[in-house]
C-alpha positions as CSV (number, residue, x, y, z in Angstrom):
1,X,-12.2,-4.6,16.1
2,X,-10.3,-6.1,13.5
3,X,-6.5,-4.9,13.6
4,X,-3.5,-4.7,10.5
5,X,-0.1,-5.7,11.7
6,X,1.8,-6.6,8.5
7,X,1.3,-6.1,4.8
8,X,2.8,-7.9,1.6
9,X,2.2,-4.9,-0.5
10,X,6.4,-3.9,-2.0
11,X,8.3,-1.9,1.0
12,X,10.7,-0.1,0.0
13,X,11.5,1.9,3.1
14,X,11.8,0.9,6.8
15,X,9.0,2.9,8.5
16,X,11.2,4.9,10.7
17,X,8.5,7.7,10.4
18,X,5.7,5.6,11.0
19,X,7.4,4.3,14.3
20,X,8.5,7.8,14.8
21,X,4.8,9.3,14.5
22,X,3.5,6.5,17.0
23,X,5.9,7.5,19.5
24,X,4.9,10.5,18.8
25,X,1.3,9.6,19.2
26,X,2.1,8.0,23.0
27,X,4.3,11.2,23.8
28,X,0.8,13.7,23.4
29,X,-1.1,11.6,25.1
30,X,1.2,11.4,28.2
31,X,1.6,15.7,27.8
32,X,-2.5,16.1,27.6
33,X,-3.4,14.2,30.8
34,X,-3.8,10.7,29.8
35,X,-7.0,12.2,28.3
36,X,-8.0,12.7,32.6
37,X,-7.7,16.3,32.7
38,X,-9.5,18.4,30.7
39,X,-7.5,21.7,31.2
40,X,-4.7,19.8,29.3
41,X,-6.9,18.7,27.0
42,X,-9.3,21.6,25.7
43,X,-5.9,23.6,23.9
44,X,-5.5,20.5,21.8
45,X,-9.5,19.9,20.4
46,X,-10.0,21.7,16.6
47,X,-13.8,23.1,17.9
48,X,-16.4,23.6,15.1
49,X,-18.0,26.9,14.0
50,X,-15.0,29.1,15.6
51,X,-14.2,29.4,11.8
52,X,-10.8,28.8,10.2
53,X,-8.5,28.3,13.0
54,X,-5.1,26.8,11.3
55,X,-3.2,26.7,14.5
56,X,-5.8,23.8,15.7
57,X,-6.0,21.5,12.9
58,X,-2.3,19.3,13.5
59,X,-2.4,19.5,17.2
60,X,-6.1,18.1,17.3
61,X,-4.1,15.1,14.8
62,X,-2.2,13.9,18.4
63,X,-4.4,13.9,20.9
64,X,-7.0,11.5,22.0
65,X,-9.8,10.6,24.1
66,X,-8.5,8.0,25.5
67,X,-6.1,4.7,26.2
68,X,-8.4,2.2,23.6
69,X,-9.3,5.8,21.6
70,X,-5.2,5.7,20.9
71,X,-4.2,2.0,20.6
72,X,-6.6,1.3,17.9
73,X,-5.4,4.6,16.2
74,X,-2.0,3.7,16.1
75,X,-2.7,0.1,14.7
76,X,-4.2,1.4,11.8
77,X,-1.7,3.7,11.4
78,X,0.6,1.4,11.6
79,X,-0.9,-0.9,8.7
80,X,-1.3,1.7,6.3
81,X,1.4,3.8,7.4
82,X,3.7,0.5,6.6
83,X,2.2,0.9,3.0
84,X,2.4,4.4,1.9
85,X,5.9,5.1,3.7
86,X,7.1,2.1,2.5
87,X,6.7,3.6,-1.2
88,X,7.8,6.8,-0.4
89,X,10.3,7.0,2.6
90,X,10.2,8.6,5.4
91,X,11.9,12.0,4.0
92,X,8.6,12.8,1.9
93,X,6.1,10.5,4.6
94,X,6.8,13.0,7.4
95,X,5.8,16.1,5.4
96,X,3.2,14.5,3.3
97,X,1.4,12.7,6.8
98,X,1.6,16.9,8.6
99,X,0.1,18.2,5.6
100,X,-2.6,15.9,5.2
101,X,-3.6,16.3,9.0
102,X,-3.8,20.4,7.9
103,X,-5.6,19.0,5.4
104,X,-8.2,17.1,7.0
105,X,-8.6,20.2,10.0
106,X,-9.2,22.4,7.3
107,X,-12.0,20.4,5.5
108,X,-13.4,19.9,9.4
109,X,-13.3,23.9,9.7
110,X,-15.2,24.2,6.7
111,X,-17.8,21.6,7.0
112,X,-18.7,23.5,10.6
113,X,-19.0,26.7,9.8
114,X,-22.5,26.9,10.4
115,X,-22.6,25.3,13.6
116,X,-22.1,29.4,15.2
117,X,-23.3,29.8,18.9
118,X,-27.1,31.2,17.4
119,X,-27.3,27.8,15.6
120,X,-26.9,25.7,18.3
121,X,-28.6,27.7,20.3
122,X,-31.5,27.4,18.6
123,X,-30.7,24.0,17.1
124,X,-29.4,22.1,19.7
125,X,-30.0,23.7,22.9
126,X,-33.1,24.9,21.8
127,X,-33.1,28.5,23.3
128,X,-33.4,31.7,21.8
129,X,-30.3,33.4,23.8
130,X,-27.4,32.5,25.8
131,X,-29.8,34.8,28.5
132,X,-32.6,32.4,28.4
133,X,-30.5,29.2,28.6
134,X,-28.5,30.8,31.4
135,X,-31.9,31.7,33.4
136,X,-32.4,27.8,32.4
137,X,-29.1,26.3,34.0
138,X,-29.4,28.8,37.5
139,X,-33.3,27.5,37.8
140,X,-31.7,24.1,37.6
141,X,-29.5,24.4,40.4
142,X,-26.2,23.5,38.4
143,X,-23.3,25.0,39.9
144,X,-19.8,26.3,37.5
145,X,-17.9,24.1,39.3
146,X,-19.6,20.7,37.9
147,X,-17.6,22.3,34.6
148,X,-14.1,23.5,36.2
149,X,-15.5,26.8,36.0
150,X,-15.4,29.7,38.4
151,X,-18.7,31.7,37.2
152,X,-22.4,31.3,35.6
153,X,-21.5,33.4,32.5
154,X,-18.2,30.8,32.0
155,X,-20.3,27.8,32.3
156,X,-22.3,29.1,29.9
157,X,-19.8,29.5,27.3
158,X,-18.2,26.1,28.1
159,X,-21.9,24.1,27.5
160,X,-22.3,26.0,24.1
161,X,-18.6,25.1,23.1
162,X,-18.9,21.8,23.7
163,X,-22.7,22.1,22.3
164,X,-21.2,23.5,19.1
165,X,-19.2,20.1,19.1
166,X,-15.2,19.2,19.0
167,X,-12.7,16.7,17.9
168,X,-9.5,15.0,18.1
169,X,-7.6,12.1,17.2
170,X,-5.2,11.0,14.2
171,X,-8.3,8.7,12.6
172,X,-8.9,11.3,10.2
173,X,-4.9,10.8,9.1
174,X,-5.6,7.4,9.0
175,X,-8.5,7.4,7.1
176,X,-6.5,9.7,4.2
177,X,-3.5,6.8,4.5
178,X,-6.1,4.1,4.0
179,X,-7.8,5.7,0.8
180,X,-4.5,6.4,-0.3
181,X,-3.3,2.6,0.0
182,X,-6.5,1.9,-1.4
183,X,-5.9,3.9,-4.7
184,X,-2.1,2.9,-4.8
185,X,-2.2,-1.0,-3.8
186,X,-5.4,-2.5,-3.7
187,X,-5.0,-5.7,-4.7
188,X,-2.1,-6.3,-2.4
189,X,-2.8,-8.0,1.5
190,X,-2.9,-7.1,4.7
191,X,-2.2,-9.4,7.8
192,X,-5.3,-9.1,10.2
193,X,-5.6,-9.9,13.9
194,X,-8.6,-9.4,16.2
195,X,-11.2,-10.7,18.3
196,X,-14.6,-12.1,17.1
197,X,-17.2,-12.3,19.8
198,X,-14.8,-14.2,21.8
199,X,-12.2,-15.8,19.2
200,X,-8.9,-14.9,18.1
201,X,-9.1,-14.8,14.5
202,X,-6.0,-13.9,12.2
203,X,-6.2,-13.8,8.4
204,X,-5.4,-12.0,5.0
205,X,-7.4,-9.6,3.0
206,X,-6.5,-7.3,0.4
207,X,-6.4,-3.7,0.8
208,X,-9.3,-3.2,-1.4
209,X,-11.8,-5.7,0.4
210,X,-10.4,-4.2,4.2
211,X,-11.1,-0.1,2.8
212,X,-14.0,-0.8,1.2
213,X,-15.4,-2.6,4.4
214,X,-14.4,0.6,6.4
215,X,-15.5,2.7,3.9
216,X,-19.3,1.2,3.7
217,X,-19.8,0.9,7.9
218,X,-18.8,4.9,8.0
219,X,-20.9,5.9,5.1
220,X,-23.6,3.8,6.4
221,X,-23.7,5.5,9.8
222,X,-22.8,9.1,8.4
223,X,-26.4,8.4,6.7
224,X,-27.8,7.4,9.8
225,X,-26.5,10.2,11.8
226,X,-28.4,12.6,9.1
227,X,-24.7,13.8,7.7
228,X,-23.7,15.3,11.5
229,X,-20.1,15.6,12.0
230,X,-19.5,12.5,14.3
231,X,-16.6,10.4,13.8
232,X,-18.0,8.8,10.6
233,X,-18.0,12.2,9.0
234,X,-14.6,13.0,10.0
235,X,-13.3,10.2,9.0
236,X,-14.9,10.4,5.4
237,X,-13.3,13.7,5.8
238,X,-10.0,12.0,5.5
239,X,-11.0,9.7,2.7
240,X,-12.3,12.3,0.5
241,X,-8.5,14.1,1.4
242,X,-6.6,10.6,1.1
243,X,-8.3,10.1,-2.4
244,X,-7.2,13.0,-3.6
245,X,-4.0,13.3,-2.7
246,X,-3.2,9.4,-3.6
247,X,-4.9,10.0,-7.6
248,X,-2.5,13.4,-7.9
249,X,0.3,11.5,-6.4
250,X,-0.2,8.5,-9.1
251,X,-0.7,11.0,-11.9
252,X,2.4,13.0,-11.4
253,X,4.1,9.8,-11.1
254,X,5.7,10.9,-7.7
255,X,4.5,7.3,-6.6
256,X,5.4,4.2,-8.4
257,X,3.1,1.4,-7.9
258,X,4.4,-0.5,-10.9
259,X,0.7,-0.8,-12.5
260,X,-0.7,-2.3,-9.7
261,X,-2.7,0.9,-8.6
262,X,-6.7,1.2,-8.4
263,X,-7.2,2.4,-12.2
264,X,-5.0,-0.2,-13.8
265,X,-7.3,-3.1,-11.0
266,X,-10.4,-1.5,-12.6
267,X,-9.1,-1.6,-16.1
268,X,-8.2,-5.1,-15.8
269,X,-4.6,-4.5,-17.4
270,X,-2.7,-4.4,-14.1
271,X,0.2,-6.0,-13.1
272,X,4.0,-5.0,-13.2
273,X,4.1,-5.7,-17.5
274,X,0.9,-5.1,-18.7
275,X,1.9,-2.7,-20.5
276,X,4.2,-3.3,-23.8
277,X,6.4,-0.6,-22.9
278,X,8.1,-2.6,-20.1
279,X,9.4,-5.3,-22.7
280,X,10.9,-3.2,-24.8
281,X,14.8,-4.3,-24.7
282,X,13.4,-8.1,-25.0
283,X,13.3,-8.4,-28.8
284,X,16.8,-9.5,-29.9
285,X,18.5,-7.4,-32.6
286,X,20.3,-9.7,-34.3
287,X,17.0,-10.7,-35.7
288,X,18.3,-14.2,-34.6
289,X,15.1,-16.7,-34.0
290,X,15.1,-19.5,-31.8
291,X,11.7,-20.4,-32.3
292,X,12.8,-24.3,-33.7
293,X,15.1,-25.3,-30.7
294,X,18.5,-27.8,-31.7
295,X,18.0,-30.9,-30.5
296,X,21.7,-32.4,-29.6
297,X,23.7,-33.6,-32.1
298,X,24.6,-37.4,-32.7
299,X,28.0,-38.2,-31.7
300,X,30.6,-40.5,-34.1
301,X,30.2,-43.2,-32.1
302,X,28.6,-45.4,-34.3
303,X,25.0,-46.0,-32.8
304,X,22.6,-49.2,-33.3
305,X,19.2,-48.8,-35.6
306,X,17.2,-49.6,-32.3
307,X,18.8,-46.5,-30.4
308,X,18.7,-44.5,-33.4
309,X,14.8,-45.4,-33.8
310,X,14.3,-44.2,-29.6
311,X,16.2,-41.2,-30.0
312,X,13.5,-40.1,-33.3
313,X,10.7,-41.1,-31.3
314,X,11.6,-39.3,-27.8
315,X,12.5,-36.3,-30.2
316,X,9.3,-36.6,-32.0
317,X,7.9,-37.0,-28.5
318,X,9.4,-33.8,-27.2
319,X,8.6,-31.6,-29.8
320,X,5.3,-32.9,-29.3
321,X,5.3,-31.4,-25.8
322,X,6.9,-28.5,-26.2
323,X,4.3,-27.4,-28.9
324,X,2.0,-27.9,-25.8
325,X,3.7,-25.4,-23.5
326,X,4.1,-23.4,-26.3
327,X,0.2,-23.3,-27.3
328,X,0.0,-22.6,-23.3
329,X,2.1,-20.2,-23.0
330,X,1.0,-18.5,-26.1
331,X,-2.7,-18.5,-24.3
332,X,-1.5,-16.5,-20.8
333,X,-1.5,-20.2,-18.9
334,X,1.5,-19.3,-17.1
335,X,1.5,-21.4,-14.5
336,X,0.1,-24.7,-16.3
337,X,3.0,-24.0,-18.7
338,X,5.8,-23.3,-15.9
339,X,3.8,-27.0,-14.4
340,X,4.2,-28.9,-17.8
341,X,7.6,-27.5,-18.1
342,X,8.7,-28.4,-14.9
343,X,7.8,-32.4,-15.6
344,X,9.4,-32.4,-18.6
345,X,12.6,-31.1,-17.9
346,X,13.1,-33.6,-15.1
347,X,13.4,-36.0,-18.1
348,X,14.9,-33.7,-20.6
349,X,16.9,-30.9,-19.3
350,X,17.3,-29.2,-22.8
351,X,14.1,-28.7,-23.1
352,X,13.1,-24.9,-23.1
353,X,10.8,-22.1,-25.0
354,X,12.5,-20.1,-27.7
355,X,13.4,-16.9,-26.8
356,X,10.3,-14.4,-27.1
357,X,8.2,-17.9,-25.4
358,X,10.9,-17.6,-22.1
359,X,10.5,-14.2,-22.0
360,X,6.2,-13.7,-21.8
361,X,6.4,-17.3,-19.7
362,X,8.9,-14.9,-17.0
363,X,7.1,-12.2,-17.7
364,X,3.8,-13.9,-17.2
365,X,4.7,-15.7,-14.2
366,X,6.0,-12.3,-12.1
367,X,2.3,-10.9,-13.5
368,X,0.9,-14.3,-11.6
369,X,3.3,-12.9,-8.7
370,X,4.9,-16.7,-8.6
371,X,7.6,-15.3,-7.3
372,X,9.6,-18.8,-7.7
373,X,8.9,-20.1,-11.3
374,X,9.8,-16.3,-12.4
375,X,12.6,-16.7,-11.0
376,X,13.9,-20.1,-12.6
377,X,12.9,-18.3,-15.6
378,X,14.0,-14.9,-15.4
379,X,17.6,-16.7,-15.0
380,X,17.3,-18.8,-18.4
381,X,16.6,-16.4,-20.6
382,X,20.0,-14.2,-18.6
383,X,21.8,-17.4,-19.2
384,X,20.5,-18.7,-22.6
385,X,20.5,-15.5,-24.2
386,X,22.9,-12.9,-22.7
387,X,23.1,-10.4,-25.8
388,X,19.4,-9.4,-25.7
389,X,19.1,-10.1,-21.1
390,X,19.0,-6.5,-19.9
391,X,15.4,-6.5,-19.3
392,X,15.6,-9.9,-17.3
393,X,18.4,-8.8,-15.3
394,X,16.3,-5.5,-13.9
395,X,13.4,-7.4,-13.1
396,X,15.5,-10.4,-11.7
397,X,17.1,-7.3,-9.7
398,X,13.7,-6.6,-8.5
399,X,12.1,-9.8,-7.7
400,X,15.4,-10.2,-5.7
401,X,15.4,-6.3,-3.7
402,X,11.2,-6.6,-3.3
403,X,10.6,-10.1,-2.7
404,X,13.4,-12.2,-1.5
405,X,15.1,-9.4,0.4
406,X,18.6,-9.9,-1.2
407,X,20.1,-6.3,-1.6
408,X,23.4,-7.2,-2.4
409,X,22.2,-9.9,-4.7
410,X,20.5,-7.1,-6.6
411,X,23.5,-5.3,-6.8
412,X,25.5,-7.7,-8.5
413,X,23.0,-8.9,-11.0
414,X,22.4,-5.0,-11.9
415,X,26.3,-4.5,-12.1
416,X,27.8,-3.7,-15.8
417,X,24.7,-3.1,-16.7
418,X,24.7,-1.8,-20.8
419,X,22.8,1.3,-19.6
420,X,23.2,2.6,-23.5
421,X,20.8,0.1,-24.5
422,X,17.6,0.6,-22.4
423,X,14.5,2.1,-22.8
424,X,14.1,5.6,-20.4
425,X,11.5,3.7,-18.3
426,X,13.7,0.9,-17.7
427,X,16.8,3.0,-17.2
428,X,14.9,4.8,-14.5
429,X,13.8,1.8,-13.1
430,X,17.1,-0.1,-12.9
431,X,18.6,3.3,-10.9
432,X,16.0,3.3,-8.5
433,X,16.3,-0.8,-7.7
434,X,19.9,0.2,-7.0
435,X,19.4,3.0,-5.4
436,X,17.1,1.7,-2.7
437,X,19.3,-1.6,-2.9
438,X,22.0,0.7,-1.1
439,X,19.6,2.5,1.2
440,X,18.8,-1.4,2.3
441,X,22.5,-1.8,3.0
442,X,23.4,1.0,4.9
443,X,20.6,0.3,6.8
444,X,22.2,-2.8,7.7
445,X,19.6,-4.8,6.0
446,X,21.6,-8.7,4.9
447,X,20.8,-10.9,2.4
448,X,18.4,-13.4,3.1
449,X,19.5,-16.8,1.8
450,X,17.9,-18.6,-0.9
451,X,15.5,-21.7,0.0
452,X,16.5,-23.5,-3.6
């Protein structure tokens, strides 16, 4: 089995619910035996073909069959619970993880209907009465007792109940919090630890690749099991529940996963600024252009013909260059132009894109997630041109609240904000960095110092 412990997708939340649930978890095991004693047990099991029993599906959500049963359970739930709480907070996680476990007991309900004590009677059992397959267990020998039962006609019952089939566990949960992550941040990671054969292995894979692994071994086996209700059909029960809710989620824009979400993967326009709309506030109104950069004036010193013929060539020289990161730059290379860049400002600090250049090179770089080279230049075009920087500031804000854990940095770059001159989409944007910028600090959540 092949565990997640961490994720790089964007938290925004500590998952105090997610701990709170596991805990939670522990605590109903404990209260139902250790999963020893069936008397404890049988309250908490949703059984099939009783019909629509509402009062069964969230308890059947905390129990479980057993120590291993649980622990696996709540290290998934911990992976993908880290994911979906951390974009919504544990306020709408707690309501949003009961309902989908009333969810999921309801589409179990339904899917059993038919399995009614005639059906397995005659299905399973393969006797026409509960008579006959009485007159079947007494010419056996088999006493109540081997069930916990005092009499022949409980036995009975309790052998067709458990005939008819029942279930428990939070997989189903799980499996809706995995297709949700799946439709909100698939190409993000997930830290993996397991064992293989008998090797430790520990590695990264993206949310899509891990789901659609899970996804393929439980539709495989649902196929093999002729479409029974085993654990492969509950848990697609939770998929089919998770996908669902995740889509409506992302449609009504109750989640944002900053175009990063299934449909913009599939599309091939993802990213945090593939769409236009998120530059807007970039183009500067002065209708100033920058796209011929000054070189530095001559001083009055008077200067010799030989350094006056250097200076033309290494200016000749640089605009040479610099019409190469520009072509680069121009082409979506973002990272060979941030590279080119990088060498030639060791020589010639001046040297930068005009304005509109530094803006898709930051903009192109955070779409690279580069984290670093957006960074550097997310700050010169804040300090080159600081009439026209809103935009940068926000998503500087962000890079510094998502990635370098700096809430207070965040803060500060947000503050005096011209709030008159944003788009609505980047307005709402900048007040939500903020806003979970001060969650982080109460919290007690520090900045993390800067490596450069």
């Amino acid at each position: 089995m092949l565990f997640p412990i961490n994720t790089d997708a964007p938290l925004y939340h500590f998952p105090y619910a997610t701990i709170g649930l596991i805990v939670a978890n522990v605590v109903c095991f404990a209260a139902t035996g250790f999963a020893m004693n069936d008397r404890l047990l049988d309250p908490w099991l949703l059984e099939y073909g009783n019909g629509i029993n509402p009062l069964e599906w969230i308890p059947a959500a905390f129990a479980h069959g057993g120590f291993m049963h649980l622990i696996g359970n709540m290290f998934f739930l911990w992976g993908f619970g880290l994911v979906v709480e951390g974009k919504l907070g544990w306020r709408v996680f707690i309501p949003l993880y009961l309902a989908l476990a009333a969810a999921w007991g309801a589409g179990v309900d339904l899917l059993t209907l038919h399995r009614t004590d005639s059906y397995v009677l005659k299905h399973v059992l393969e006797v026409s009465s509960k008579e006959e397959l009485e007159s079947r267990l007494f010419a056996e020998g088999l006493s109540p007792d081997i069930l916990g039962v005092a009499t022949q006609d409980q036995m009975v019952d309790k052998i067709i109940s458990i005939a008819k089939g029942r279930c428990l566990g939070a997989s189903g949960v799980i499996f809706a919090l995995m297709a949700m992550s799946l439709v909100w941040a698939p190409k993000n990671e997930m830290h993996i630890v397991g064992l293989l054969g008998f090797r430790l292995v520990s590695f990264d894979v993206t949310i899509m690749t891990y789901s659609l692994w899970y996804l393929a071994l439980n539709v495989l086996e649902l196929m093999f099991s002729q479409f029974e209700m085993g654990s492969s059909g509950l848990h697609m029960v939770g998929v089919f529940v998770g996908f669902g809710v995740g889509i409506m989620y992302l449609r009504k824009g109750w989640v944002d996963c900053e175009n990063w979400d299934l449909f913009a993967v599939m599309s091939g326009k993802y990213g945090r600024f593939a769409d236009e709309s998120w530059a807007v506030g970039t183009h500067s109104r002065t209708g100033k252009s920058y796209r011929d950069q000054p070189l530095p004036e001559a001083t009055d010193d008077a200067e010799s013909e030989t350094t006056s013929r250097a200076s033309s060539a290494r200016a000749k020289k640089n605009k040479k260059t610099i019409s190469v990161v520009n072509g680069l730059i121009d082409s979506g290379d973002w990272l060979t132009a941030a590279d080119e860049l990088f060498n030639l400002r060791l020589r010639d600090e001046t040297l930068c894109p005009d304005e509109e250049r530094t803006r898709k090179l930051a903009i192109g770089l955070l779409q690279a997630q580069a984290f670093d080279e957006a960074e550097l230049w997310l700050q010169q075009f804040m300090d080159r041109f600081p009439e026209d920087n809103a935009w940068a500031r926000i998503r500087m804000a962000q890079l510094l609240l998502t990635q370098r854990q700096r809430p207070n940095a965040a803060l500060t770059v947000l503050r005096n904000l011209p709030a008159e001159t944003l788009s609505e989409q980047l307005r709402v944007l900048a007040k939500k960095i903020a806003a979970n910028a001060k969650e982080q600090i109460r919290n007690g959540v520090k900045d993390v110092e800067s490596e450069w």
